[in-house]
N, C-alpha and C positions, 0 to 999 in steps of 0.2 A: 332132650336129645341124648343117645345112647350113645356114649365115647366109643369108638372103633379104632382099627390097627390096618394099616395102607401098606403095604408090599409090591413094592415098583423100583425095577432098574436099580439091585441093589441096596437099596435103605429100604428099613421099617420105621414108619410112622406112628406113633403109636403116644396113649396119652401119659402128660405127664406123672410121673411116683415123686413120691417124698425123699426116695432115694439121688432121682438129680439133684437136688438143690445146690449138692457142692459142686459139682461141674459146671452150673448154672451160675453160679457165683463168680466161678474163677474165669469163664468165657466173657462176662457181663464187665472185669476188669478191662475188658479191648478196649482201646484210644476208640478205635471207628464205629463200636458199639455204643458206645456212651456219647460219642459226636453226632451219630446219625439218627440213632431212635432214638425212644421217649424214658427209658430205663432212667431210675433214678440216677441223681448223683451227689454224693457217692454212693456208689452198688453195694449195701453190707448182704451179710449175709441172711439177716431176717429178709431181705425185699426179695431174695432167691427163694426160700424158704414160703413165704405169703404167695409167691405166684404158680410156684410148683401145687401145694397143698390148697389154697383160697381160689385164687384169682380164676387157672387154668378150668378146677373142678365147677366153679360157679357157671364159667361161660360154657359148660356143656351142660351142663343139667337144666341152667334159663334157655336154651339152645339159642345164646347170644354169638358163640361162637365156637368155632373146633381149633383149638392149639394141639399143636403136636409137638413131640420131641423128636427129632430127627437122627436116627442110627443108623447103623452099619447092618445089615442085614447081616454077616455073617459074626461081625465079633461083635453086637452089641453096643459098642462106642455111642455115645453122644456126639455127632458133630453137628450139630443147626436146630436151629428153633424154626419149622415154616407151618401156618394154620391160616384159617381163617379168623380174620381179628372183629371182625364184625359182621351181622347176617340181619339183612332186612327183607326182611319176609314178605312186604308188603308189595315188595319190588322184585323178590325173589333175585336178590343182588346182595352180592356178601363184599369185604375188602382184603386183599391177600397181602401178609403182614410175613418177613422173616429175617432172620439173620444167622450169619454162619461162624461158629468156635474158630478162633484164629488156625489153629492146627491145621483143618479140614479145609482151608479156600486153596483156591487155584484146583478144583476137581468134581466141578461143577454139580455142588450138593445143590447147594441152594437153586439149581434150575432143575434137575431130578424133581427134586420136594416139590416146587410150586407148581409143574407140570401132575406130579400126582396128588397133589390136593385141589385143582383144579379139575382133574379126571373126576374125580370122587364126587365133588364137589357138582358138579354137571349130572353126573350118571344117577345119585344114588339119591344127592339131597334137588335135583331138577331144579337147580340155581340156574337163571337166563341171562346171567352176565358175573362175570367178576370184574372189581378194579382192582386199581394198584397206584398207590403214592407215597412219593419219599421229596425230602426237599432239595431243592435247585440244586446242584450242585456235586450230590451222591451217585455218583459216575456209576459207581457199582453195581448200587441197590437196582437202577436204571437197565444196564445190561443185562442183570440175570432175569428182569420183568420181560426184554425186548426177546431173548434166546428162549423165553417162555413163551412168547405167541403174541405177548400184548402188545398191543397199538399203544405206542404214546402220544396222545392225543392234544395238549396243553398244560398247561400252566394254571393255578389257583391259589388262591391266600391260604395257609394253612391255619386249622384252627387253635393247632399245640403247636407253635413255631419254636424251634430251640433257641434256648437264651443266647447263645453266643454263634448262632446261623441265621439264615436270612428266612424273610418270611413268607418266600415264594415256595409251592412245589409243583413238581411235575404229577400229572395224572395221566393213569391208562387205563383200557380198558380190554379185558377177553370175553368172544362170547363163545359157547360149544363149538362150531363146525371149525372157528379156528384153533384149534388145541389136536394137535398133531400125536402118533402114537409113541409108547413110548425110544420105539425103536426109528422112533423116525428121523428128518433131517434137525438141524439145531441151528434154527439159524443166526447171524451176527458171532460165526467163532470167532477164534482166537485170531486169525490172517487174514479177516475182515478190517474195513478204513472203522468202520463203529468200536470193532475193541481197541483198536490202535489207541484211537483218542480220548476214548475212556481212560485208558490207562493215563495218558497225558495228561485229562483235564480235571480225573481222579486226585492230583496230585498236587501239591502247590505250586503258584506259578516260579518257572528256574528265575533265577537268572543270566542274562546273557553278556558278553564280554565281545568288543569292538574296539579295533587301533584307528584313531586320526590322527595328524601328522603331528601335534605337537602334548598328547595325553592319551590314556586308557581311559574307554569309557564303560561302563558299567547300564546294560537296560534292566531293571527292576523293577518291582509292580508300585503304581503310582501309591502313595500316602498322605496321610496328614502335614506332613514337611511339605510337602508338592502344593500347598494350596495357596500360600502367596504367590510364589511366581509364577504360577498357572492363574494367577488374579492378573500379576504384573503383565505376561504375555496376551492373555488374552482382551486387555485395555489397549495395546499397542495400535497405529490405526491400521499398519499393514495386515495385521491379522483380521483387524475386523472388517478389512477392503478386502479380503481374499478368503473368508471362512465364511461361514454360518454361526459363530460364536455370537450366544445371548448379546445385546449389545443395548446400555450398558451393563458390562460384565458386573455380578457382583460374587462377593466371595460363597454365597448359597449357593450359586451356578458352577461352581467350583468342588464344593462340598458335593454337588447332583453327581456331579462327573464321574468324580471318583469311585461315590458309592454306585451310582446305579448304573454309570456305564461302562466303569474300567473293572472292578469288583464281578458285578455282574455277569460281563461277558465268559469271564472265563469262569464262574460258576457253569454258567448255559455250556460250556463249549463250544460256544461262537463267536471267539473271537482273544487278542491278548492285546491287552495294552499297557504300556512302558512309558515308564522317564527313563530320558535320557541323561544320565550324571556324569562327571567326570570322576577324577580319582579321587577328587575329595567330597564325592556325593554331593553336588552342587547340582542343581539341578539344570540341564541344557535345553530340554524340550520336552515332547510328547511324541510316543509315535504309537499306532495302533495296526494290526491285524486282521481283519474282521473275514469270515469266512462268508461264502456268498452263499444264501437258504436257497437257490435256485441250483445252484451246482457247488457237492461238496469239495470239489477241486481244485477250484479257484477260490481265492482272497481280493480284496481289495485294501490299500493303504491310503492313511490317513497322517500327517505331522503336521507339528509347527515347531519353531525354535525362538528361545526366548530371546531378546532384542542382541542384550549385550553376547552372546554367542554366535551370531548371522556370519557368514562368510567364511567359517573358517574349516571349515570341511566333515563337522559332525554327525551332519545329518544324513550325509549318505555314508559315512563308514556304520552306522548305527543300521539304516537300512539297509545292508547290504548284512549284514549280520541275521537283521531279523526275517529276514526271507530264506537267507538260506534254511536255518531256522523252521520256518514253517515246512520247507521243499523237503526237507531230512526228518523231519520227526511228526508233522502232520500229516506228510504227505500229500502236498499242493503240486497242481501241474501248471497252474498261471496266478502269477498274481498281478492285477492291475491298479495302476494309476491316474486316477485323474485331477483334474485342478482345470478353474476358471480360465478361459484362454485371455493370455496376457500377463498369468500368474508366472513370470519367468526364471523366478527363484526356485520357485517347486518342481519346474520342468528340470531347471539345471540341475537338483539334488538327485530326483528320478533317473537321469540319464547318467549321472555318474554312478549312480549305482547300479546300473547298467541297464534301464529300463531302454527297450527300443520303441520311439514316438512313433505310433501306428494311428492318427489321424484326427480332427476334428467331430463332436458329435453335437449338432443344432440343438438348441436347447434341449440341452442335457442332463442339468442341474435348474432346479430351484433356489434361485438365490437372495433372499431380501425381498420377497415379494415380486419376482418379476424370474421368468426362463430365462437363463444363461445358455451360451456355446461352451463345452470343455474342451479340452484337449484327452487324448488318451493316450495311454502307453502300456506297453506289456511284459512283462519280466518272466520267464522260461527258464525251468533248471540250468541249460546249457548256457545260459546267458551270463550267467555268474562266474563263468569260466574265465 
């Protein structure tokens, strides 16, 4: 396959010289470059050097793939690497691969580029599909896929998982009719609810900071400290008469938790979940956020609190914290509560936190092998007032 040069909305595309390497080198230095793709580590300058001159020139002459260098149409600049990283013929289905020089983000190179190597890539090489994947969690790489056309479709086991990232990722897919021109609309901007949370869940999870009446409490993302008394609590029998917690708990169900459902959620960005500590990072409870896949505006909450902390007002200064929280930075317009009816402890924390109890729902919950009644409740920006 014959290397070509792409001129679209500003950048020229065009293939790799011997002359990038140093740019290529010094871009490939990024924390989020070396976190998210498969670029050695560490980046020297021969691996710049073998991919400009080797690697790039291979995959176009075997026509295994078309990498480009991503410039400035007018000054030449390197800012982004966006090609296709693989081309299967047999499918006539290629995988759209990039990443953008720290200088050039926030100016939406990398959704320029992928939109015109997808153009290209339709028109010239009559490719009937492209994909796109990156691992769980890479908020960004996500975004500039979605403001490019593609459907993100699920979730898949990756086969080059990064050593120190998870081994899930997301998969999309573009076919021709949906790939818009280049003057067209872009959609998922910037003051859209999809960049908002991007950017949030982009990010490590914060933490959060709540007053009870007699200590400052600290929400933090759960850990390896958190697994005994997250053993201790969820052995308790009030917990195991009013939750769904494996029963008997052991400390594996413990270790699940953390990694694959506290970890996890806010990889996906669906969700945050917290220990509750006081000032001396002792651990008081668990409280969770979970966004609803049915509608991205509401949340639902999830606590419990460890034995010797009950009563004493943590759990809804903590919840009250973590909703405003979501109201202010996620941008939720309800979040609800439920618990088994009869669960009077849970009702009391929700309603101090200002949840208002808006009714019974018949079996409502699955609980221990048999339909339960819940209770519900609903919590409103203004409710916090």
């Amino acid at each position: 396959m014959e290397p070509v040069e792409i001129v679209e909305d500003g950048l020229l595309l065009r293939p790799w010289r011997p002359e990038d390497a140093d740019a290529v080198y010094r871009a490939c230095q990024d924390r989020d470059i070396q976190r998210w793709t498969t670029v050695p580590r560490p980046y020297l300058p021969e691996h710049a050097l073998g991919f400009v001159t080797g690697v790039s020139a291979r995959a176009w002459a075997e026509g295994t793939g078309a990498p480009f260098a991503v410039c400035d149409e007018r000054t030449g600049e390197l800012l982004a690497s966006c090609g296709l990283v693989s081309i299967d013929r047999a499918l006539d289905s290629a995988e759209v691969g990039y990443w953008t020089a720290p200088s050039a983000r926030g100016r939406g190179v990398a959704v320029r580029a992928t939109r015109a190597v997808a153009r290209w890539a339709f028109d010239t090489l009559k490719l009937r599909r492209l994909t796109w994947q990156a691992e769980i969690g890479n908020h960004a790489s996500r975004l500039v896929a979605l403001r490019a056309g593609f459907r993100v479709e699920g979730e898949l086991r990756l086969a080059h998982p990064s050593v120190d990232g998870r081994p899930e990722g997301w998969l999309g897919s573009l076919l021709p009719a949906e790939l818009a021109a280049p003057d067209g609309p872009t959609p998922y901007g910037p003051d859209t609810l999809a960049a908002r949370r991007a950017a949030v869940f982009g990010r490590p999870q914060p933490v959060l900071f709540a007053t009870a009446v007699d200590t400052e409490l600290r929400l933090r993302p759960l850990d390896d400290r958190d697994l005994d008394p997250i053993v201790a609590t969820c052995r308790d029998e009030q917990t195991v008469r009013w939750t769904s917690v494996p029963h008997p708990y052991q400390r594996a169900d413990a270790e699940g938790f953390v990694r694959d459902f506290a970890a996890a959620a806010w990889a996906r960005g669906s969700g945050a979940y917290y220990a509750v500590a006081d000032a001396d990072d002792r651990y008081l409870g668990s409280l969770d956020l979970r966004i609803s896949p049915a509608d991205p505006l509401v949340a639902d909450v999830g606590f419990m609190t460890a034995p010797p902390a009950r009563g004493r007002g943590y759990l809804p200064a903590a919840l009250t914290a973590l909703c405003a929280w979501g109201f202010t930075t996620l941008g939720l317009a309800r979040v609800e509560w439920r618990a088994n009816v009869g669960n009077t402890a849970s009702r009391r924390a929700a309603e101090k936190a200002g949840f208002v109890f808006e009714g019974t729902t018949r079996g409502g919950l699955q609980h221990r092998g048999e339909r339960v009644d819940v209770w519900v409740a609903g919590l409103l920006p203004e409710d916090l007032a």
